[in-house]
mmJSON file of the N, C-alpha and C atoms, coordinates in Angstrom:
{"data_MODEL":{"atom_site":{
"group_PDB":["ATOM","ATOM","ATOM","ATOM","ATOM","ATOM","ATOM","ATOM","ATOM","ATOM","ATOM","ATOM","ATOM","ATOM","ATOM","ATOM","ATOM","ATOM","ATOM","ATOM","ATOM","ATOM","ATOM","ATOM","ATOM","ATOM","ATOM","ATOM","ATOM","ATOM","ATOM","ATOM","ATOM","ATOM","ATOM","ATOM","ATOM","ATOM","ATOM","ATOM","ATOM","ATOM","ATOM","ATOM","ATOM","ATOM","ATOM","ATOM","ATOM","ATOM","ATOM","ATOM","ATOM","ATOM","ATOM","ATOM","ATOM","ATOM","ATOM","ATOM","ATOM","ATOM","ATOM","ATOM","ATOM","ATOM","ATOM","ATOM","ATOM","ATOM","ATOM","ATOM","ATOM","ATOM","ATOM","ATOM","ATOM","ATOM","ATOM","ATOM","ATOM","ATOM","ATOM","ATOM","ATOM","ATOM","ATOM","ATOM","ATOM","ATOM","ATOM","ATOM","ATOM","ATOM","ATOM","ATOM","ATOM","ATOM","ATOM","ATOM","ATOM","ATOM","ATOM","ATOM","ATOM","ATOM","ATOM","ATOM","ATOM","ATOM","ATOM","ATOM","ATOM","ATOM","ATOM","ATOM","ATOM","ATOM","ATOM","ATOM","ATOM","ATOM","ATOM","ATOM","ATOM","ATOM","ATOM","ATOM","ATOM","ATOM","ATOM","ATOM","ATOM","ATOM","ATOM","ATOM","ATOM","ATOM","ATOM","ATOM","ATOM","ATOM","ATOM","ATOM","ATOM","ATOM","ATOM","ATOM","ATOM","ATOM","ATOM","ATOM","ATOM","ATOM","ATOM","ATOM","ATOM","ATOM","ATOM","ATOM","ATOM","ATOM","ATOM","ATOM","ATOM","ATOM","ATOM","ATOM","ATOM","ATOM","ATOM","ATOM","ATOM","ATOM","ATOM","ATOM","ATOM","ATOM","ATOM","ATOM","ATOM","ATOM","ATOM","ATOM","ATOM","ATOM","ATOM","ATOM","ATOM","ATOM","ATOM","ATOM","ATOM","ATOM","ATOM","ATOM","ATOM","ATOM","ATOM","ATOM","ATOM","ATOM","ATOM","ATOM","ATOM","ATOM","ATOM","ATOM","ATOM","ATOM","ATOM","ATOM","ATOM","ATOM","ATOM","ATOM","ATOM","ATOM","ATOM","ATOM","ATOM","ATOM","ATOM","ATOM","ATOM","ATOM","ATOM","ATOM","ATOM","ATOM","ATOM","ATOM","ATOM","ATOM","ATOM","ATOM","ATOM"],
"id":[1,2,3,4,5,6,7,8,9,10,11,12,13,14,15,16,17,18,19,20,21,22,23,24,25,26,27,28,29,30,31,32,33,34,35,36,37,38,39,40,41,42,43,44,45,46,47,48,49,50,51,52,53,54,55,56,57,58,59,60,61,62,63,64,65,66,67,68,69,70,71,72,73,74,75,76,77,78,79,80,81,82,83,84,85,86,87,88,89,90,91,92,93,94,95,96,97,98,99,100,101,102,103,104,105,106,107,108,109,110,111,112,113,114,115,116,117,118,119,120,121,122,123,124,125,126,127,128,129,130,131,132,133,134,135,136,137,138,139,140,141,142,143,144,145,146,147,148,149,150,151,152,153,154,155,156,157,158,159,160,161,162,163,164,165,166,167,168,169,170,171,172,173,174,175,176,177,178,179,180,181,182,183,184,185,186,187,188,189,190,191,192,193,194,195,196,197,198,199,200,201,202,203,204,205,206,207,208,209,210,211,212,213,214,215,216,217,218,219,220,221,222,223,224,225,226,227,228,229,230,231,232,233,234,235,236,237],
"type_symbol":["N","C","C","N","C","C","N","C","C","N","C","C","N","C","C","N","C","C","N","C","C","N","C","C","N","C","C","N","C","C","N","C","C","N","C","C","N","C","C","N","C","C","N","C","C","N","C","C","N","C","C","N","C","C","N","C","C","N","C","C","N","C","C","N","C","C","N","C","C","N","C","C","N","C","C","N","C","C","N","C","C","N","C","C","N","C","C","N","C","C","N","C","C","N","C","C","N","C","C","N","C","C","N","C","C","N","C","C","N","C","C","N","C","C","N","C","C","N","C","C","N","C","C","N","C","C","N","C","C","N","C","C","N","C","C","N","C","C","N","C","C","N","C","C","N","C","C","N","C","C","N","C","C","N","C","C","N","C","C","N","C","C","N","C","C","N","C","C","N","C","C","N","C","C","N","C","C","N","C","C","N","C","C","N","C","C","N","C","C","N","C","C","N","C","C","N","C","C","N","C","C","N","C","C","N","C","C","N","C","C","N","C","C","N","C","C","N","C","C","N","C","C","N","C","C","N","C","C","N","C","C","N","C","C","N","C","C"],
"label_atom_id":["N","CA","C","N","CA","C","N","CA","C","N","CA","C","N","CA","C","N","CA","C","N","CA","C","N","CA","C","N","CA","C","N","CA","C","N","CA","C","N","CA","C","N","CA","C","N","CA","C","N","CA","C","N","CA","C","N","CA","C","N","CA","C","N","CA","C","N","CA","C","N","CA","C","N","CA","C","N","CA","C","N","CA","C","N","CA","C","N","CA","C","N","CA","C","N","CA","C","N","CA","C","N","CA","C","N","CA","C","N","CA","C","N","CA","C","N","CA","C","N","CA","C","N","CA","C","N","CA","C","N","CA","C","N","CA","C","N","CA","C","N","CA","C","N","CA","C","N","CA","C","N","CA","C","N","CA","C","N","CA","C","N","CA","C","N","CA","C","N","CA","C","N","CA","C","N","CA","C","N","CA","C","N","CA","C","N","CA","C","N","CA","C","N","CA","C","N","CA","C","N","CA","C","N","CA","C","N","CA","C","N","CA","C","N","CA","C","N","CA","C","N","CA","C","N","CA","C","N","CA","C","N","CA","C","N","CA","C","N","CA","C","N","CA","C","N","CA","C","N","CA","C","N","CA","C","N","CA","C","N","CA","C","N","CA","C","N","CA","C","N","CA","C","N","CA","C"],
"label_alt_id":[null,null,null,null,null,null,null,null,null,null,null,null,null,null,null,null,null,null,null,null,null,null,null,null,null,null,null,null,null,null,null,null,null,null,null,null,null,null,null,null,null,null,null,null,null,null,null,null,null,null,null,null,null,null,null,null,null,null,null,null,null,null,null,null,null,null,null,null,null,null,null,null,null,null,null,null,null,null,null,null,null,null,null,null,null,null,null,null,null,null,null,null,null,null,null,null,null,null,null,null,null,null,null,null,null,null,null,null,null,null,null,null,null,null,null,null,null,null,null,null,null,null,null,null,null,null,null,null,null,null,null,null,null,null,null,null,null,null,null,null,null,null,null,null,null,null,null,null,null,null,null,null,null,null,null,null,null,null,null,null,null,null,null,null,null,null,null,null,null,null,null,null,null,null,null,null,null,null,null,null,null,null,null,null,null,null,null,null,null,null,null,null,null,null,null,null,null,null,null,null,null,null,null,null,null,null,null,null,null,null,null,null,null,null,null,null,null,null,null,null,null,null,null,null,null,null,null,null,null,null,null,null,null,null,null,null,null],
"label_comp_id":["UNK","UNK","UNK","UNK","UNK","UNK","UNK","UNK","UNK","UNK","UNK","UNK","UNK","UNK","UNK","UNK","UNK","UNK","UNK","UNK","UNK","UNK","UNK","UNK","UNK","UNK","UNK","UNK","UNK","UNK","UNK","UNK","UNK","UNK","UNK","UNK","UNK","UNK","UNK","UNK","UNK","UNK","UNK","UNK","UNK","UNK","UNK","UNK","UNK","UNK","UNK","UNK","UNK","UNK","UNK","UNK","UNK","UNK","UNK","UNK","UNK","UNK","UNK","UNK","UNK","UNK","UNK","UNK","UNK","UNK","UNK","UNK","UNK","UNK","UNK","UNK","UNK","UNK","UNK","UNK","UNK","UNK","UNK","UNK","UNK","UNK","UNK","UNK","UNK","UNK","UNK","UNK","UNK","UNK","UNK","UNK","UNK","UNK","UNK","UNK","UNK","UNK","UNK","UNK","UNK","UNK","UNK","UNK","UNK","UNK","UNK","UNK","UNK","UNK","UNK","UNK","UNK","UNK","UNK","UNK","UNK","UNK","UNK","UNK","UNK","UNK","UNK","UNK","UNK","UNK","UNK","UNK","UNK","UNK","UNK","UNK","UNK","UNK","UNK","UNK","UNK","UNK","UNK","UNK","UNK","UNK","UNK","UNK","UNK","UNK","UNK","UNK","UNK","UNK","UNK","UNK","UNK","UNK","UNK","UNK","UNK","UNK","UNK","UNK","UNK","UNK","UNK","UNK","UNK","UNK","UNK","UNK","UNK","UNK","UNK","UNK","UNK","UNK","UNK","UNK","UNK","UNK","UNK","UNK","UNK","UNK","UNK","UNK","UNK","UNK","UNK","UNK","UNK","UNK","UNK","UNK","UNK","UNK","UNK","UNK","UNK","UNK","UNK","UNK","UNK","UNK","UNK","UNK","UNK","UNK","UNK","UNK","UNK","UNK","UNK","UNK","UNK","UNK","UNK","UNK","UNK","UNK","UNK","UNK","UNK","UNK","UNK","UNK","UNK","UNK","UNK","UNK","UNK","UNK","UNK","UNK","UNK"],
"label_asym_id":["A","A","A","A","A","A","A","A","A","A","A","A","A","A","A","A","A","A","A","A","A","A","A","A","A","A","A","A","A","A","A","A","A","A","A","A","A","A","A","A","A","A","A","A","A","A","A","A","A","A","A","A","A","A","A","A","A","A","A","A","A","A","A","A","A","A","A","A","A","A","A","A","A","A","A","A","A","A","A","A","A","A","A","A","A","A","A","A","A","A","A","A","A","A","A","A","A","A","A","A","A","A","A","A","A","A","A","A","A","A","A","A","A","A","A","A","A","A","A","A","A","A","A","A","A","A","A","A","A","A","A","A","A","A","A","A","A","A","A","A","A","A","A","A","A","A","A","A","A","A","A","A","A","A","A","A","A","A","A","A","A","A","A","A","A","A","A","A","A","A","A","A","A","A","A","A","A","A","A","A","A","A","A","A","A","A","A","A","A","A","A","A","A","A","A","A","A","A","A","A","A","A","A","A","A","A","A","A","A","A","A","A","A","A","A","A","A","A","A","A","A","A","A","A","A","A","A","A","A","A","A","A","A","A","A","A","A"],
"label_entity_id":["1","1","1","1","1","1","1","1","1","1","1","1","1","1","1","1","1","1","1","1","1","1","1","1","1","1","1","1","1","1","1","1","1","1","1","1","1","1","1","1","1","1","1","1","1","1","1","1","1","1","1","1","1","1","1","1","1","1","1","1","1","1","1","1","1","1","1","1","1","1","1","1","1","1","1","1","1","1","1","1","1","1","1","1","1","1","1","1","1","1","1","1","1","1","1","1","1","1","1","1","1","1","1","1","1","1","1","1","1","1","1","1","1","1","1","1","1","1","1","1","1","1","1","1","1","1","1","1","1","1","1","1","1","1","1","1","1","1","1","1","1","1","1","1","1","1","1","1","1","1","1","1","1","1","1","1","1","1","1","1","1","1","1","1","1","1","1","1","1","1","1","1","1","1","1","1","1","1","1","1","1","1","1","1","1","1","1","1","1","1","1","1","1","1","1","1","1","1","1","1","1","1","1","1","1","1","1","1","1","1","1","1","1","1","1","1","1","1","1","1","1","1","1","1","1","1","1","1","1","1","1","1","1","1","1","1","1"],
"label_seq_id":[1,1,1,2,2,2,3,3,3,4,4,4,5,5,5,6,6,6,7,7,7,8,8,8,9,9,9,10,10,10,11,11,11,12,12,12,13,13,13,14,14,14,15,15,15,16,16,16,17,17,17,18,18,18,19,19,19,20,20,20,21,21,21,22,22,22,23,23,23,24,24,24,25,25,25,26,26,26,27,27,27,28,28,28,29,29,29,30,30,30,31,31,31,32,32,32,33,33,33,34,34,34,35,35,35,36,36,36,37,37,37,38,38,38,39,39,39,40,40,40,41,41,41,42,42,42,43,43,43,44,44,44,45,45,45,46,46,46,47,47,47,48,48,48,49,49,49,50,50,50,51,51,51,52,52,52,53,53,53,54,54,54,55,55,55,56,56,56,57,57,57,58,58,58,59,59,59,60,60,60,61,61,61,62,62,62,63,63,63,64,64,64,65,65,65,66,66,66,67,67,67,68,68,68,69,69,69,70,70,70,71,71,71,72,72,72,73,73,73,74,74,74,75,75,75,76,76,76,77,77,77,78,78,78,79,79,79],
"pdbx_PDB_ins_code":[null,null,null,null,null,null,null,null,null,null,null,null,null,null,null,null,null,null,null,null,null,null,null,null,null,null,null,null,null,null,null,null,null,null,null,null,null,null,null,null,null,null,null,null,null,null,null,null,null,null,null,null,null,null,null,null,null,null,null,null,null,null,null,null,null,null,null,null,null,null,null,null,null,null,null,null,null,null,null,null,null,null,null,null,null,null,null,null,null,null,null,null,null,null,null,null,null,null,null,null,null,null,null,null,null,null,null,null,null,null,null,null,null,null,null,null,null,null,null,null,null,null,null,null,null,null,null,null,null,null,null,null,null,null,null,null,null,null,null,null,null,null,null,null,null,null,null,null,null,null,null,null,null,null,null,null,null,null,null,null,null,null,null,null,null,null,null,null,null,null,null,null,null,null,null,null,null,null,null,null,null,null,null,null,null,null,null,null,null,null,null,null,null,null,null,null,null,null,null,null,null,null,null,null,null,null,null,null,null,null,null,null,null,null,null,null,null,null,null,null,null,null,null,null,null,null,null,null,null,null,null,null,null,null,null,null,null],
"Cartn_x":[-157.631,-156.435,-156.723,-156.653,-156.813,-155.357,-156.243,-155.574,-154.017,-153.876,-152.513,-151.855,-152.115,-151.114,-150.746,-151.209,-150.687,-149.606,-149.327,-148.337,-146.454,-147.324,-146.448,-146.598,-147.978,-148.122,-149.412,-148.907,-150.228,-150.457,-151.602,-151.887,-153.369,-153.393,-154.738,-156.058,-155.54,-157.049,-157.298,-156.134,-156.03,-157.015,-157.751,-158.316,-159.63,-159.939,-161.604,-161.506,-160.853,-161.354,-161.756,-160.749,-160.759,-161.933,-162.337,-163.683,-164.898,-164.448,-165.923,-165.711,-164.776,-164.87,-165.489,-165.243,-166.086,-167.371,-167.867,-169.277,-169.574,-169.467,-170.223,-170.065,-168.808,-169.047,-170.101,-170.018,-171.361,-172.742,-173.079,-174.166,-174.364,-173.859,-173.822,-173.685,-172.806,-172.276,-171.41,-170.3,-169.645,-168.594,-167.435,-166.027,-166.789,-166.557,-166.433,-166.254,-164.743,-164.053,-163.883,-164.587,-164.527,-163.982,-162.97,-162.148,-162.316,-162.15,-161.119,-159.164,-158.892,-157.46,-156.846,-156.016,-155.399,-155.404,-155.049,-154.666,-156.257,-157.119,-158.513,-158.866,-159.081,-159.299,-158.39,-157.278,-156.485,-156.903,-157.493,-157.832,-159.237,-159.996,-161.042,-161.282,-160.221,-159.802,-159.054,-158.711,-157.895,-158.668,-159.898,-161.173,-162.14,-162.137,-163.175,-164.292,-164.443,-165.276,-165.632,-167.295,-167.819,-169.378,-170.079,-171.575,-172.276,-173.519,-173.762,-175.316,-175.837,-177.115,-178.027,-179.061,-180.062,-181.134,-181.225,-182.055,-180.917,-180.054,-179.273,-180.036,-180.634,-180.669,-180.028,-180.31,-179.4,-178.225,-178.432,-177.271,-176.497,-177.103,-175.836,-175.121,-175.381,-174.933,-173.702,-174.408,-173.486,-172.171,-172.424,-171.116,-170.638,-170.265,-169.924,-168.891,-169.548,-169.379,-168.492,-168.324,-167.805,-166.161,-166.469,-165.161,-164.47,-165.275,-164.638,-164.122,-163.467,-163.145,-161.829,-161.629,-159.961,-159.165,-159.635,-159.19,-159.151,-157.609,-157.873,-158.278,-157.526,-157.966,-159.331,-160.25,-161.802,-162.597,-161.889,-162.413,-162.962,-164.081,-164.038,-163.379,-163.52,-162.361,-163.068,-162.62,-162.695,-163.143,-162.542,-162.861,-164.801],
"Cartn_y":[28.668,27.942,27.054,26.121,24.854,24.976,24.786,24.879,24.104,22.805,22.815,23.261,23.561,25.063,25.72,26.556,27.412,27.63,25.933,25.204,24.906,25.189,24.225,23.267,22.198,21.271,21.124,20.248,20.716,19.168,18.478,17.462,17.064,15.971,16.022,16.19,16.234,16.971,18.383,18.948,20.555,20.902,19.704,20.006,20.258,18.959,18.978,19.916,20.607,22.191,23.185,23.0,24.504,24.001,22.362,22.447,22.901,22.513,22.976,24.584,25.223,26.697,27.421,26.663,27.22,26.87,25.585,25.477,26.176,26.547,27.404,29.061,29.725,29.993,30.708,29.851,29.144,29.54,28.829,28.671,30.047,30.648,32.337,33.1,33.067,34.375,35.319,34.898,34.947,34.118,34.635,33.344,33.178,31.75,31.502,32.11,32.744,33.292,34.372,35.145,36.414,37.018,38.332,38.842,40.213,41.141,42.478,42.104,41.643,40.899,39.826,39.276,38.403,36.959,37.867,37.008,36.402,37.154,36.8,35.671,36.125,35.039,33.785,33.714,32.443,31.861,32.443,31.672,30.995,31.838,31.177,29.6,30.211,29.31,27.408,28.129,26.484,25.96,27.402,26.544,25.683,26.272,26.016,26.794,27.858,28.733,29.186,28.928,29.411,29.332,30.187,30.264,29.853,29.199,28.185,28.934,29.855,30.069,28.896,29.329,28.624,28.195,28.813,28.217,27.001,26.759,25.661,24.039,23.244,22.003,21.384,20.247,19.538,18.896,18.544,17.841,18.589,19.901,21.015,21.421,21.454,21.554,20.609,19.297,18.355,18.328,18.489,18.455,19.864,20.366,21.678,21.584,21.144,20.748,19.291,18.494,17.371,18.257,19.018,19.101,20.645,21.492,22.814,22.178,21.242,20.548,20.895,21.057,21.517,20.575,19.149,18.642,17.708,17.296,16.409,15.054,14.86,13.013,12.898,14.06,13.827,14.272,15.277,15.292,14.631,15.025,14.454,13.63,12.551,12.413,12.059,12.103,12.335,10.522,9.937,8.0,8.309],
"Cartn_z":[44.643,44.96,46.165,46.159,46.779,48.302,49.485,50.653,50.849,49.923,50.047,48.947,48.09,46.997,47.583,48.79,49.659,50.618,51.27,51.543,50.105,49.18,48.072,47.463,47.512,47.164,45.981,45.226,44.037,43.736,43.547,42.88,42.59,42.098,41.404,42.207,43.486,44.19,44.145,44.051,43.573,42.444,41.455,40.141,40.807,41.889,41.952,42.829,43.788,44.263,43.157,42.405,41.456,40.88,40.461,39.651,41.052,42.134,43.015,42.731,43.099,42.776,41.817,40.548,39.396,39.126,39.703,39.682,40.25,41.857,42.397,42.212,41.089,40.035,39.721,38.968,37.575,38.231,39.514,39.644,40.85,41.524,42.401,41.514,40.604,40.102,40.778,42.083,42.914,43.297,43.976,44.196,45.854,45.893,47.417,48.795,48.272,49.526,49.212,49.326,49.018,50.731,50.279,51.683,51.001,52.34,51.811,51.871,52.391,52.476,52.094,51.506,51.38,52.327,53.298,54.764,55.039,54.955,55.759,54.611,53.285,52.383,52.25,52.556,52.58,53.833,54.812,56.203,56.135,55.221,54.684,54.103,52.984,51.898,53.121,53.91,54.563,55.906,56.015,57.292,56.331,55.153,53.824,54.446,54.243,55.273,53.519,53.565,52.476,52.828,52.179,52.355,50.808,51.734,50.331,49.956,49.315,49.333,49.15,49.539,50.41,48.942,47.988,47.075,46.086,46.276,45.646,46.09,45.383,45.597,46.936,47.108,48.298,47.355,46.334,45.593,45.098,44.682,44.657,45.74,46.682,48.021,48.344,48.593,48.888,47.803,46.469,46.08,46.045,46.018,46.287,48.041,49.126,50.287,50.161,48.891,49.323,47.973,46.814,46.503,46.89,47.686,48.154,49.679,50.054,51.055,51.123,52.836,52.726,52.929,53.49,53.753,51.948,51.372,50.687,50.313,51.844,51.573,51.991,52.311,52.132,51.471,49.98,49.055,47.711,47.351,46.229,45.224,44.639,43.572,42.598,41.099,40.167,39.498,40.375,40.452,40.44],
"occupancy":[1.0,1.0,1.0,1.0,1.0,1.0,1.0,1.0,1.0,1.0,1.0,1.0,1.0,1.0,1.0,1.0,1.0,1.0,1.0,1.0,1.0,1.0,1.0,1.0,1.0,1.0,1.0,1.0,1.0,1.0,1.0,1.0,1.0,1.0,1.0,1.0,1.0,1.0,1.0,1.0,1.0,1.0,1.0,1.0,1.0,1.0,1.0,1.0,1.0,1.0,1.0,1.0,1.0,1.0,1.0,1.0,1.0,1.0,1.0,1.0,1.0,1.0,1.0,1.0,1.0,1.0,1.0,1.0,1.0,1.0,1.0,1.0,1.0,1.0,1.0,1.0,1.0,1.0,1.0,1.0,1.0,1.0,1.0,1.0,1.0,1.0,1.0,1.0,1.0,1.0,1.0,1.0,1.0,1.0,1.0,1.0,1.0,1.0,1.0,1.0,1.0,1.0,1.0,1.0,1.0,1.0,1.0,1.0,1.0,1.0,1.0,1.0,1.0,1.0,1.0,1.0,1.0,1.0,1.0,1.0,1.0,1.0,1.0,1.0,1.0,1.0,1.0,1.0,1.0,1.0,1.0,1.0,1.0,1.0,1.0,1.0,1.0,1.0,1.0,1.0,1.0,1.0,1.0,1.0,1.0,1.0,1.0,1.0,1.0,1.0,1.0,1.0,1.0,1.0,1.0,1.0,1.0,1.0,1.0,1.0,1.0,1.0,1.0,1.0,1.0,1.0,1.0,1.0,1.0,1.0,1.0,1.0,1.0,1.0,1.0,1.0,1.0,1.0,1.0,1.0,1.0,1.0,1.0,1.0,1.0,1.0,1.0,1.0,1.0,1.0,1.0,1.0,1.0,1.0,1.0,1.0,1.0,1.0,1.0,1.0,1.0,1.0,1.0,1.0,1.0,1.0,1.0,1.0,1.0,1.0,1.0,1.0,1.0,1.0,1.0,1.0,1.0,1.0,1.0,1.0,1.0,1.0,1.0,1.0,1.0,1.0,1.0,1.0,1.0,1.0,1.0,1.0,1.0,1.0,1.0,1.0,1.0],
"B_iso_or_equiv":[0.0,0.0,0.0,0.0,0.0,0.0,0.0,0.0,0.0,0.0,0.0,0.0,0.0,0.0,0.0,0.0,0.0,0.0,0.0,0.0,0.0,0.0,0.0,0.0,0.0,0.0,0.0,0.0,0.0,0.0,0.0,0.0,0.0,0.0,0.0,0.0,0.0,0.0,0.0,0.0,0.0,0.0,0.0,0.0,0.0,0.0,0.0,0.0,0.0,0.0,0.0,0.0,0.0,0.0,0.0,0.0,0.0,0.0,0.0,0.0,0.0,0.0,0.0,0.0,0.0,0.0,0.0,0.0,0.0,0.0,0.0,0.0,0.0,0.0,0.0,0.0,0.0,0.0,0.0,0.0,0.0,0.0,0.0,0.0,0.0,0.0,0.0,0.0,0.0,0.0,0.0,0.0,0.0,0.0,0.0,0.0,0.0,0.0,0.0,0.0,0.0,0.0,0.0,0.0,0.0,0.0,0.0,0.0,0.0,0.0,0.0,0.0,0.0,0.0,0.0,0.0,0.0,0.0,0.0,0.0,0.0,0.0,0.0,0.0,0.0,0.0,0.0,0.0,0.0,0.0,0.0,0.0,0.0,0.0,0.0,0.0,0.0,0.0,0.0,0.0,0.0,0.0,0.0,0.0,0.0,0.0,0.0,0.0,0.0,0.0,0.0,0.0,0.0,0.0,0.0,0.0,0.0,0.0,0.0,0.0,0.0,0.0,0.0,0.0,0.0,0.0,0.0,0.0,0.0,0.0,0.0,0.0,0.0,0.0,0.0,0.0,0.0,0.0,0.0,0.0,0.0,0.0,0.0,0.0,0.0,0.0,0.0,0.0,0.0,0.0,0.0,0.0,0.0,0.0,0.0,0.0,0.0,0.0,0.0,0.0,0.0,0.0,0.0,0.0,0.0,0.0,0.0,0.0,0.0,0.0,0.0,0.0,0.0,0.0,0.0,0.0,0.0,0.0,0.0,0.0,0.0,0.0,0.0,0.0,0.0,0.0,0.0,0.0,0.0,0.0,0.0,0.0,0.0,0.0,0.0,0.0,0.0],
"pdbx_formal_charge":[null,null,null,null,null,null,null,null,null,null,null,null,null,null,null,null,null,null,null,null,null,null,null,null,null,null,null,null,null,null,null,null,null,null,null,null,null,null,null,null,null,null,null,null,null,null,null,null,null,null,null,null,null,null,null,null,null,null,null,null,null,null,null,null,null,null,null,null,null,null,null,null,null,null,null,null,null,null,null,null,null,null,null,null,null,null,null,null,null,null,null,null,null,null,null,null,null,null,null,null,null,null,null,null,null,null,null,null,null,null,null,null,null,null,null,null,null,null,null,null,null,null,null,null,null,null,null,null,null,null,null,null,null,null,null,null,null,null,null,null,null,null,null,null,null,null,null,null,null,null,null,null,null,null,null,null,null,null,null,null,null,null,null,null,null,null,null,null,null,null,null,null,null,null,null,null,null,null,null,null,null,null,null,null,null,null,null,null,null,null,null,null,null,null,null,null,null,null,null,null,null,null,null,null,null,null,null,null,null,null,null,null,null,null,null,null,null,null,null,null,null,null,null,null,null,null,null,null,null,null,null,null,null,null,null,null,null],
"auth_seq_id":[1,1,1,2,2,2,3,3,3,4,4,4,5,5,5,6,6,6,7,7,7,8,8,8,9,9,9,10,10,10,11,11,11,12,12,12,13,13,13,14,14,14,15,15,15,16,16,16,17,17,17,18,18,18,19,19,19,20,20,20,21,21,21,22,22,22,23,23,23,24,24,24,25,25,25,26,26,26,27,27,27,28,28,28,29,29,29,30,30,30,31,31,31,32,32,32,33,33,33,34,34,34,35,35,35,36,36,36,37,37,37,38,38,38,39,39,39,40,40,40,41,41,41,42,42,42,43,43,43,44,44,44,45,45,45,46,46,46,47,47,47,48,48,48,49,49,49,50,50,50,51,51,51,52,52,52,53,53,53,54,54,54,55,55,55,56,56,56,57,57,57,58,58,58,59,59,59,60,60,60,61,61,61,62,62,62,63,63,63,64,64,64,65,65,65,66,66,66,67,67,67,68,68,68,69,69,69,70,70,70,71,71,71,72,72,72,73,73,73,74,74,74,75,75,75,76,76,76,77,77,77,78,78,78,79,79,79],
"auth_comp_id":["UNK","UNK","UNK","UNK","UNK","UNK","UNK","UNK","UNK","UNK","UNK","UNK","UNK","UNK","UNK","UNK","UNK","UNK","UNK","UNK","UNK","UNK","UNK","UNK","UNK","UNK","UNK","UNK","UNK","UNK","UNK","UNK","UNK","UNK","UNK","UNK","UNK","UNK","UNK","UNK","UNK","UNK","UNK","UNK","UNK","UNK","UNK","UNK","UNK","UNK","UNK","UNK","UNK","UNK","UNK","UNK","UNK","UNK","UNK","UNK","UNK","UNK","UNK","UNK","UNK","UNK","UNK","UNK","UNK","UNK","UNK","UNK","UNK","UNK","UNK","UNK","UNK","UNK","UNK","UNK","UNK","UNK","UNK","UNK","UNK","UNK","UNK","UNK","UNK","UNK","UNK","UNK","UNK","UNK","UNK","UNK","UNK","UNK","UNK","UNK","UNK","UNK","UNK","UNK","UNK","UNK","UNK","UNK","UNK","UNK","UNK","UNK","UNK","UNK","UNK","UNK","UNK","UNK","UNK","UNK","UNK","UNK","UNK","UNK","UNK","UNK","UNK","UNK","UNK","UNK","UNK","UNK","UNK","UNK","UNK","UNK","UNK","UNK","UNK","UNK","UNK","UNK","UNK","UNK","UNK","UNK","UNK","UNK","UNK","UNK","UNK","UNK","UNK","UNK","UNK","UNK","UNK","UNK","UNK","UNK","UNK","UNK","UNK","UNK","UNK","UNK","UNK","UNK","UNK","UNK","UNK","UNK","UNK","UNK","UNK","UNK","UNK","UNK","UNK","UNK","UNK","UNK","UNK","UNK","UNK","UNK","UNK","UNK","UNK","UNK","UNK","UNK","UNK","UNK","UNK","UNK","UNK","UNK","UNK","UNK","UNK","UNK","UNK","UNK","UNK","UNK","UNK","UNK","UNK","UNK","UNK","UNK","UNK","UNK","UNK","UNK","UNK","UNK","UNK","UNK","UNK","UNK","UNK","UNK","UNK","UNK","UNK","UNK","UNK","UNK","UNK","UNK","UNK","UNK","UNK","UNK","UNK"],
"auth_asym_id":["A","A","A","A","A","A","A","A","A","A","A","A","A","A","A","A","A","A","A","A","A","A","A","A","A","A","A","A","A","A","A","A","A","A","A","A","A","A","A","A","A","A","A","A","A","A","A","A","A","A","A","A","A","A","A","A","A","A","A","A","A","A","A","A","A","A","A","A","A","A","A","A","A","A","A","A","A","A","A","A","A","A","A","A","A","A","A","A","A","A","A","A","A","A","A","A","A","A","A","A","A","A","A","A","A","A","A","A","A","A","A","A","A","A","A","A","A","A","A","A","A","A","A","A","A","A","A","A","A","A","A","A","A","A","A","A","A","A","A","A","A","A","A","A","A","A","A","A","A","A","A","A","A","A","A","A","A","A","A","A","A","A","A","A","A","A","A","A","A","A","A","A","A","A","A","A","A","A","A","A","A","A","A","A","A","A","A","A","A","A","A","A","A","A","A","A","A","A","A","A","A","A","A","A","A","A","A","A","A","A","A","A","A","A","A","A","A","A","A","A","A","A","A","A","A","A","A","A","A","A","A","A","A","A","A","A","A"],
"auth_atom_id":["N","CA","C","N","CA","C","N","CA","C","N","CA","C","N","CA","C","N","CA","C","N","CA","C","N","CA","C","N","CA","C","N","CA","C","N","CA","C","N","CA","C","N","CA","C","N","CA","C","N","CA","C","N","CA","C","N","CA","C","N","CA","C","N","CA","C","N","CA","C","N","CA","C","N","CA","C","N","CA","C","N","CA","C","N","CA","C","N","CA","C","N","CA","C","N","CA","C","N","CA","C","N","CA","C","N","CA","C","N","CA","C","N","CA","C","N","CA","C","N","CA","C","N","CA","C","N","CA","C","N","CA","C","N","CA","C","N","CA","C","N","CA","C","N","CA","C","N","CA","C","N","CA","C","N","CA","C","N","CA","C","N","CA","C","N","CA","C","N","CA","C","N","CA","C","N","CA","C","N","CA","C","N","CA","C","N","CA","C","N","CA","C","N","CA","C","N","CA","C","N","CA","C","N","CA","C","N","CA","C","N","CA","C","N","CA","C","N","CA","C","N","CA","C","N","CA","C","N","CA","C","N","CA","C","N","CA","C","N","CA","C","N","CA","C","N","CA","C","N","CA","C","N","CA","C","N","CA","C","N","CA","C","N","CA","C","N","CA","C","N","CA","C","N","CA","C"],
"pdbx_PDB_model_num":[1,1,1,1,1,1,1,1,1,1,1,1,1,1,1,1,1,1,1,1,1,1,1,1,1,1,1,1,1,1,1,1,1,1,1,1,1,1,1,1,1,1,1,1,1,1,1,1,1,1,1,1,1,1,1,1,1,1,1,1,1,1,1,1,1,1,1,1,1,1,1,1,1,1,1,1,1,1,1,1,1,1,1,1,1,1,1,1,1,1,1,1,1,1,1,1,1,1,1,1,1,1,1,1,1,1,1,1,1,1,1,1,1,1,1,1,1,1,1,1,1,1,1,1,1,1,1,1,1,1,1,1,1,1,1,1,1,1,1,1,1,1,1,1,1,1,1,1,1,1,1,1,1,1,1,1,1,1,1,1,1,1,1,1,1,1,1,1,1,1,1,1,1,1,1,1,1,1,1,1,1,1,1,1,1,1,1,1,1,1,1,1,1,1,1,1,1,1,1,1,1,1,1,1,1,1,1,1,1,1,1,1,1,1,1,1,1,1,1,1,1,1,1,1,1,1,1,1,1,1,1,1,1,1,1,1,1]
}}}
């Protein structure tokens, strides 16, 4: 769930998080923000506090880092 869903707000940048989420997914075999709590994982989820293993490409990296972004208007877009 994308940092402003959490607020109430949903729009089409909400897609390219959930798609960075599932690539990295795809490619760990693990969610991002993994917590024992709710609270700790939603604080995660809106620092974008995520660990990127170290054998991933640089281009897997960078996108991953450009659409798991909390900020929207500096995420990724789909353009």
């Amino acid at each position: 769930m994308a940092p402003e869903v959490l607020t109430g707000y949903y729009g089409k940048e909400c897609d390219i998080w959930s798609l960075g989420v599932c690539i990295y997914y795809l490619l760990t075999g693990s969610l991002p923000f993994k917590s024992k709590t709710p609270i700790r994982m939603f604080q995660k989820i809106n620092g974008g506090l995520f660990e990127i293993p170290d054998q991933l490409s640089k281009p897997c990296i960078n996108f991953l880092k450009c659409t798991i972004c909390p900020d929207p208007e500096s995420r990724l877009t789909a353009d």
